[in-house]
Structure formats: structure tokens, C-alpha cells
C-alpha positions in Angstrom: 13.3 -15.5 25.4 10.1 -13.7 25.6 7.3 -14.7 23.0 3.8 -14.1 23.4 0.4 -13.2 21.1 -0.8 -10.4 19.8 -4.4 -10.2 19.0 -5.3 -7.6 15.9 -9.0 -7.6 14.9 -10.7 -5.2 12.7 -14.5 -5.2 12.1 -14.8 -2.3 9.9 -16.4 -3.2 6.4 -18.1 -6.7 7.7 -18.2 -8.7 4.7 -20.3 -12.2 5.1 -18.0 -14.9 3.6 -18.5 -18.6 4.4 -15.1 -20.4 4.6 -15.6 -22.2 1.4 -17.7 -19.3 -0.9 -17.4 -19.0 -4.3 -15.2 -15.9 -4.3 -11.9 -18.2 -4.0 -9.6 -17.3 -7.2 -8.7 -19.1 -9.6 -5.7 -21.0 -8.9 -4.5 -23.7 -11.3 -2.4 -26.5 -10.9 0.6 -27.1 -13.1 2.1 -30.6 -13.8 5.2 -32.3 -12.4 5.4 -34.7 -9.0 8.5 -34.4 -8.4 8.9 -38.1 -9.1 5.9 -39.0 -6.3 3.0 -41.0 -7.2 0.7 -38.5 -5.3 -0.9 -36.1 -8.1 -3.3 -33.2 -8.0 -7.0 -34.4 -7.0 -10.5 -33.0 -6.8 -11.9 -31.8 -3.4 -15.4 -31.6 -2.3 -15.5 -28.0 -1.7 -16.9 -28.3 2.1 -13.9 -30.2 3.1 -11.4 -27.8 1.2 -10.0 -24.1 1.3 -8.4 -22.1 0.2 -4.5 -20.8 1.0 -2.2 -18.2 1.0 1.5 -18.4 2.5 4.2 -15.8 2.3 6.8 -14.7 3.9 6.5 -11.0 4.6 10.2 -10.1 4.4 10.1 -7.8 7.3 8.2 -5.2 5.6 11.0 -4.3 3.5 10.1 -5.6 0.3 11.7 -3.0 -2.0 13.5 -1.3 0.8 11.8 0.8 2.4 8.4 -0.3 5.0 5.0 0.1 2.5 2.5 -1.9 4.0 0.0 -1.0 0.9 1.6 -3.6 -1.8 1.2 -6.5 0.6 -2.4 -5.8 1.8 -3.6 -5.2 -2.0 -1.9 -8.5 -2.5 -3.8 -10.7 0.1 -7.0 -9.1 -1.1 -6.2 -9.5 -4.5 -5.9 -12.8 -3.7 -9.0 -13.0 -1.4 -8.1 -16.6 0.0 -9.5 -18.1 2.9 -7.1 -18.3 5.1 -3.4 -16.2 5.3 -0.1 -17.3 6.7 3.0 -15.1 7.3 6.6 -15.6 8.4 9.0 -13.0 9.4 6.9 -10.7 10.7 8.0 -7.3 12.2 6.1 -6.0 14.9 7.3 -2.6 16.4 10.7 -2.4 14.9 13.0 0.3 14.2 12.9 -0.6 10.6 9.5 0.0 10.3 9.1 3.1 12.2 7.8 1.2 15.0 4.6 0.0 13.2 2.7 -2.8 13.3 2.4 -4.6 10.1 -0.5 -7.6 11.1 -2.7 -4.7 12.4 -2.5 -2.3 9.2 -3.2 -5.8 7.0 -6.0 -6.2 9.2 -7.5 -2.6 9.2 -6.6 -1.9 5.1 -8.8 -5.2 4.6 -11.7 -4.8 6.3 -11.6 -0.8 5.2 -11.8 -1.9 1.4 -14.4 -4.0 2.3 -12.7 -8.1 3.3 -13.0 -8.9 7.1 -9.8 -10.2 7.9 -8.3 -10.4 11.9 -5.0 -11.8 12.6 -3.0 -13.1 15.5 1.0 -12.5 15.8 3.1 -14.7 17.7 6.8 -13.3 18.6 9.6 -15.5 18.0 12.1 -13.2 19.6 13.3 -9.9 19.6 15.4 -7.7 16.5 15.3 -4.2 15.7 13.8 -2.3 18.8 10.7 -4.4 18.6 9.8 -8.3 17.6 9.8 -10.9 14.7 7.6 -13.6 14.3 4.7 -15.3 12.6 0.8 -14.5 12.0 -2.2 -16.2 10.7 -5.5 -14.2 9.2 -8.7 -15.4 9.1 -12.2 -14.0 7.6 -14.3 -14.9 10.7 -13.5 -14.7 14.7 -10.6 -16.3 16.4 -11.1 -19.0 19.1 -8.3 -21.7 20.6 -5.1 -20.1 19.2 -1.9 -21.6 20.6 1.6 -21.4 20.4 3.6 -24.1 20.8 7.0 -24.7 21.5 8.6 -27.6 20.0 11.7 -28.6 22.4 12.5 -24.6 23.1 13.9 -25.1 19.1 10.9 -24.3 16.7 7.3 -21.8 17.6 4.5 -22.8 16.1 1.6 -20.6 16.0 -1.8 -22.8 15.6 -5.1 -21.9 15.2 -8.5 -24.1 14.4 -10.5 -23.7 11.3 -13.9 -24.8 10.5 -14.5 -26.4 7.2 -17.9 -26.0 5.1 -18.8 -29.6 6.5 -18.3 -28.4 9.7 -15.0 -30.3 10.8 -12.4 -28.6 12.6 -8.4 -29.1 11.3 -5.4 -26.8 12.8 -3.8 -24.1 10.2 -0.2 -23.6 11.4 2.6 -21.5 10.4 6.3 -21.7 11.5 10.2 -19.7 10.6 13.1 -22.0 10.6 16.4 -19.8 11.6 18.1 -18.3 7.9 22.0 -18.4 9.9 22.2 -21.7 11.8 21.9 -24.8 9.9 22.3 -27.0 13.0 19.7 -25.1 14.6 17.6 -26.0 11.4 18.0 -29.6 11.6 17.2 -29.3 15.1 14.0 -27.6 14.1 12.9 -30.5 11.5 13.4 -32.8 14.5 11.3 -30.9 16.6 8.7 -30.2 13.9 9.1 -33.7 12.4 7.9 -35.2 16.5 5.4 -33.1 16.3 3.6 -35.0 13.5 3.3 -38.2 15.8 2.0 -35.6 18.8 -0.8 -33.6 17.0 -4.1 -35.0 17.2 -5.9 -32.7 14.5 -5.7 -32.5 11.1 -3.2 -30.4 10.4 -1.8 -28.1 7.8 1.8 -26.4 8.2 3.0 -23.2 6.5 6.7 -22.8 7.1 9.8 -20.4 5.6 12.6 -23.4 5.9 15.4 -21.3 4.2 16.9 -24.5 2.8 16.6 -26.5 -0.7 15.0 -29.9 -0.7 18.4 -31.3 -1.0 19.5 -30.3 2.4 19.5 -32.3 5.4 16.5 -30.8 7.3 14.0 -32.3 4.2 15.5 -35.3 4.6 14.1 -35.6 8.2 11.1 -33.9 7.2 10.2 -36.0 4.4 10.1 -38.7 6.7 6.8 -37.5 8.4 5.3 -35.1 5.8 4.6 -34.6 2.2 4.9 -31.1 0.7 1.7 -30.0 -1.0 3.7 -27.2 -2.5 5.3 -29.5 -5.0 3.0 -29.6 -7.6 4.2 -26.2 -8.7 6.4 -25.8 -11.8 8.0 -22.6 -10.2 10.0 -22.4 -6.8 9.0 -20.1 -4.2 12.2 -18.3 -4.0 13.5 -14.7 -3.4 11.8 -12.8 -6.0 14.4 -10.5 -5.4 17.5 -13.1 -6.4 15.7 -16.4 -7.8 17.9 -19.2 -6.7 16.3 -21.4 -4.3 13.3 -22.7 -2.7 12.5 -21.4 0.7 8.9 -22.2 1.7 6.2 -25.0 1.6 3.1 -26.2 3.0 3.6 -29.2 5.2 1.2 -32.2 6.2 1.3 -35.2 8.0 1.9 -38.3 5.8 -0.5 -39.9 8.8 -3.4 -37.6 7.6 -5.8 -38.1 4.2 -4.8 -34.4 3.0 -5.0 -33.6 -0.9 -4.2 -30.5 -3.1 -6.1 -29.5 -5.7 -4.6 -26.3 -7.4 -1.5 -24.9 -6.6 0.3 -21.6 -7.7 3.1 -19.2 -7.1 2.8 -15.7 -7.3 4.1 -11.9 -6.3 7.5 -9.6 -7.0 9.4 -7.9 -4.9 7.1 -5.3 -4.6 4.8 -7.3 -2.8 7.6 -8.9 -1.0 11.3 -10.3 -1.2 9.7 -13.7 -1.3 7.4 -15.6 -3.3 4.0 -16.9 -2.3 2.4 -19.8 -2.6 -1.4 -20.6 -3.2 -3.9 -23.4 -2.6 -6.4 -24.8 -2.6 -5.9 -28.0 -0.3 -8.3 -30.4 1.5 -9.4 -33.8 3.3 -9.8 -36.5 1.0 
């Protein structure tokens, strides 16, 4: 299968944001553990930022491909960083269009310097599906990586305020194969004894926490998306919870606020919010 990058910046409408500025919104944190002992805690803002992670549904959120809805979304939003899963890049669907590179050019039109990266995770429609990460300032060491030929994973380095560098990832387990989704936890849950970095995972599992492929996942990360009183699910057809926001158990990682957010005019899934950091 043939996966590669694809590199979309826009600098129209520079905007001078420092990772950690004080135009983060407001995102507050809502009770309930889930039964852990971890709870919400206070960051130093230099070692924190803030997040955004949603699964695009394709572009079709109500149907029919509007790119508008989304991109007034992320800068609604204005977080530091964005994450989004199923992706379409040059699809029939879509008329062929290119949906990281008109979020990128609608944001820094209206004024928000935003570029993103796409990374294909195989081929639909005429044209590709995958995953993509935006950032305010430049791009530098993006990878993709292959966990055992099962799961991409599209990584990219981000500088905190106090000048450390973690890894911002983002990941699509398969929605038809549940055997190839506990394959996927496998390879993702390896991968937590392999990274190096401080890392943060954004991924569209398309299974409840009850399922198999959190029971191998829980075994290497903690979900910093559980903290929210609402799931992230279709917002289409609310029934279950599809995505979270992954970190190592190895690592000192710590969530602050947490929120979910959007309709299915924004897209057929949910997003998640927040605002997560070293200890």
C-alpha cells in the first residue's frame, strides 16, 4: 500500500502566537475518573498546551463536502495544536479537493497561521484517506511510522513554552475489522516501550472501552480524555465512544481541562479539547 506526506502550508495572514499564549479558550474540566485515582491537575503553562482532536468524517459531515463549518470550528476553537482522522484527500466524494489545504488557507486568510501535514493511510474514493496534524508555527522532523505494517502513525515534534520538545501524534484504527483492531492496540501498545519522547496520541479507535483493544491498551496508556462527563460519539447517532487522547503510563503527563464539543455540522463526530501537560 502506498502512503506518503503531504505538506500544506499557508502563510497568508501571519499572526505571532507563542505556543502557550493567552488566547487558549476556555476549556473546563468536568468531574468523574472513571473510577482512577488520577484527577484533573494544574499545569505550569510553559509545559502545557493546548488541544484539539477530531475526526473529520470524510468531509461529509451533513452530507454533502463544506469545508467552511470545520475550519470556523478549529478557529473558533483557536487551540494550539489540531489533530484529524479520516481525512479525505482528492476523493470523488469531495470533488477531488483537498480538505488539510483549504483548513490551512481559510485559517491563515481570517487571520490564524495554521500549516498542516497529511499522511495517507491508503487509498478510497478516487483519491486517499488518512490523518493530519496542524500547527501555528513551521514544521520540522515529521514522521510516519508504521507500527508492524498494522497501525500509521503520523508524528510531529512540538516545542513547549519551556522550550522542551514532546511528539504530538495522531492515528485511525480500522471501523470493519475488529481483529485488525486488536492487532492495532498491539502494535500501538509496543510502541509505548519503543518511543523515546514524550508523547501525546490522538486516535479514532471505533470501539467502547469495554472492548478488547482497551484492554491491551490500558495496559501501557492512560486516557486523558476521561475526565469528560460526555462521550465523544457520533454526533450524528450518540451511542458510543470513538476517540481519546492517549499517553504513555511511563511518562509524567497531566490534564488540566477537558471538554467535548461540535454537531454534525461541524462533523459526524465529536471533538475533544485540552489542555494537557508535563507534570
Amino acid at each position: 500500500m502506498k502512503t506518503h506526506f503531504k505538506f500544506i502550508l499557508c502563510f497568508v495572514g501571519i499572526l505571532s502566537i507563542t505556543a502557550c499564549g493567552s488566547s487558549d479558550p476556555d476549556l473546563p474540566g468536568s468531574g468523574g475518573t472513571g473510577g482512577d485515582d488520577e484527577t484533573l491537575v494544574t499545569l505550569a503553562g510553559d509545559r502545557s498546551f493546548s488541544l484539539l482532536s477530531l475526526s473529520a468524517g470524510k468531509g461529509l459531515a451533513s452530507g454533502t463536502y463544506n469545508i467552511q463549518p470545520l475550519a470556523a470550528f478549529i478557529q473558533e476553537n483557536n487551540t494550539d495544536v489540531v489533530a484529524l482522522q479520516d481525512v479525505d484527500f482528492g476523493t470523488a466524494r469531495t470533488g477531488k479537493k483537498n480538505l488539510v489545504g483549504e483548513v490551512a488557507y481559510r485559517c491563515s486568510k481570517d487571520g490564524q497561521r495554521r500549516q498542516g501535514i497529511f499522511a495517507s493511510t491508503g487509498r478510497e474514493d478516487g483519491g486517499e484517506t488518512g490523518v493530519a496534524l496542524f500547527v501555528r508555527e513551521c514544521f520540522y522532523g515529521t514522521n510516519k511510522v508504521n507500527l508492524n505494517d498494522e497501525l500509521v502513525l503520523l508524528t510531529a515534534p512540538y516545542e513547549l513554552g519551556s522550550g522542551e520538545t514532546v511528539l504530538i501524534a495522531t492515528c485511525q484504527f480500522d471501523k470493519e475489522d475488529a481483529n485488525k483492531r486488536v492487532r492495532q492496540a498491539e502494535a500501538l501498545a509496543a510502541y509505548a516501550d519503543q518511543v523515546k519522547q514524550n508523547i501525546v496520541i490522538c486516535a479514532s479507535v471505533y470501539e467502547n472501552e469495554s472492548g478488547n483493544v482497551f484492554n491491551i491498551l490500558k495496559k501501557k496508556y492512560r486516557r486523558s480524555c476521561k475526565f469528560s462527563s460526555e462521550n465523544t460519539y457520533p454526533a450524528v447517532q450518540p451511542e458510543s465512544r470513538f476517540d481519546y487522547v492517549l499517553t504513555p503510563l511511563s511518562q509524567n503527563w497531566g490534564t488540566q481541562a477537558v471538554q467535548v464539543k461540535g454537531d454534525q455540522t461541524v462533523s459526524d463526530h465529536k471533538a475533544l479539547f485540552l489542555r494537557i501537560g508535563l507534570k
